[in-house]
C-alpha positions as CSV (number, residue, x, y, z in Angstrom):
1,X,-0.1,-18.0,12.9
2,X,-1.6,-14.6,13.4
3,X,1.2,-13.0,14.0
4,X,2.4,-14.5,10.2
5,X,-0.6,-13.2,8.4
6,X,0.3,-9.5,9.7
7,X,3.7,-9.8,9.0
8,X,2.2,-10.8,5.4
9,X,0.0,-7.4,5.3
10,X,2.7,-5.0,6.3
11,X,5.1,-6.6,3.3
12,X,2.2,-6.5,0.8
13,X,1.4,-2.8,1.9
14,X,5.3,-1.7,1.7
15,X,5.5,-3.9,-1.7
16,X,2.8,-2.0,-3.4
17,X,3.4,1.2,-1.9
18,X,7.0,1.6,-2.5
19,X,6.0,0.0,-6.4
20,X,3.0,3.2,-6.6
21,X,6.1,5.6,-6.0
22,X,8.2,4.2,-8.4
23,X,6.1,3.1,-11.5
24,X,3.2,5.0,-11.0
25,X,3.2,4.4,-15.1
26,X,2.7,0.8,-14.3
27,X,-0.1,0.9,-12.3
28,X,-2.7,3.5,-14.2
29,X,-4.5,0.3,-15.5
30,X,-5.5,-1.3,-12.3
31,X,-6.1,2.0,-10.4
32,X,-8.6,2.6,-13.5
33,X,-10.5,-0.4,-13.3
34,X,-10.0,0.4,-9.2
35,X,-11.3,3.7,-9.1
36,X,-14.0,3.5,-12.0
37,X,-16.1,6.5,-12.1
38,X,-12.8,8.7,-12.0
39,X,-10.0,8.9,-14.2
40,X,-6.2,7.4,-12.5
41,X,-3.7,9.9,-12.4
42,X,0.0,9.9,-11.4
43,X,-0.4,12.1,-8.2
44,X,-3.2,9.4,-7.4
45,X,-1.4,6.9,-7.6
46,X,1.1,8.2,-5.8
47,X,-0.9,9.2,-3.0
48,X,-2.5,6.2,-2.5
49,X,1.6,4.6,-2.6
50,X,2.6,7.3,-0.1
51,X,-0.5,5.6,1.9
52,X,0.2,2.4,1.6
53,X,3.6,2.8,3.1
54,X,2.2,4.5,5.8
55,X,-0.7,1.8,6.4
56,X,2.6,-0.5,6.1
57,X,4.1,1.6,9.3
58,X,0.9,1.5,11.2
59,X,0.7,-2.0,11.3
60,X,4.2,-2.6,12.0
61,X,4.2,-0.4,15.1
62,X,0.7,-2.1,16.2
63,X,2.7,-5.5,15.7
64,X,5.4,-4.3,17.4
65,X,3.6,-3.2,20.7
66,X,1.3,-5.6,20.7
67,X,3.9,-8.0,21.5
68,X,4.8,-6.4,24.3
């Protein structure tokens, strides 16, 4: 079951990142309720995208050699 609920993470983490990269448009809302004191831009929201997908490959290589 443990091994579901990472495999859930890393998807989520891809889902959004790969979605900050592509509609960055999309998500100025929540990044401004997200990141309150400072005004959402598109190159913020596409870094934090950019980390996301790497958060996403992180996880995936620390589920891949931990079950080995």
């Amino acid at each position: 079951m443990n091994g579901l609920v990472l495999c859930a993470v890393v998807q989520v983490c891809l889902m959004f990142g790969m979605a900050g990269l592509f509609w960055p448009e999309k998500f100025m809302p929540l990044f401004d309720v997200l990141m309150y004191p400072w005004a959402a831009t598109h190159k913020g929201v596409r870094a934090n995208g950019v980390a996301a997908i790497a958060l996403s490959v992180l996880l995936l290589l620390g589920m891949v050699v931990g079950a080995h």
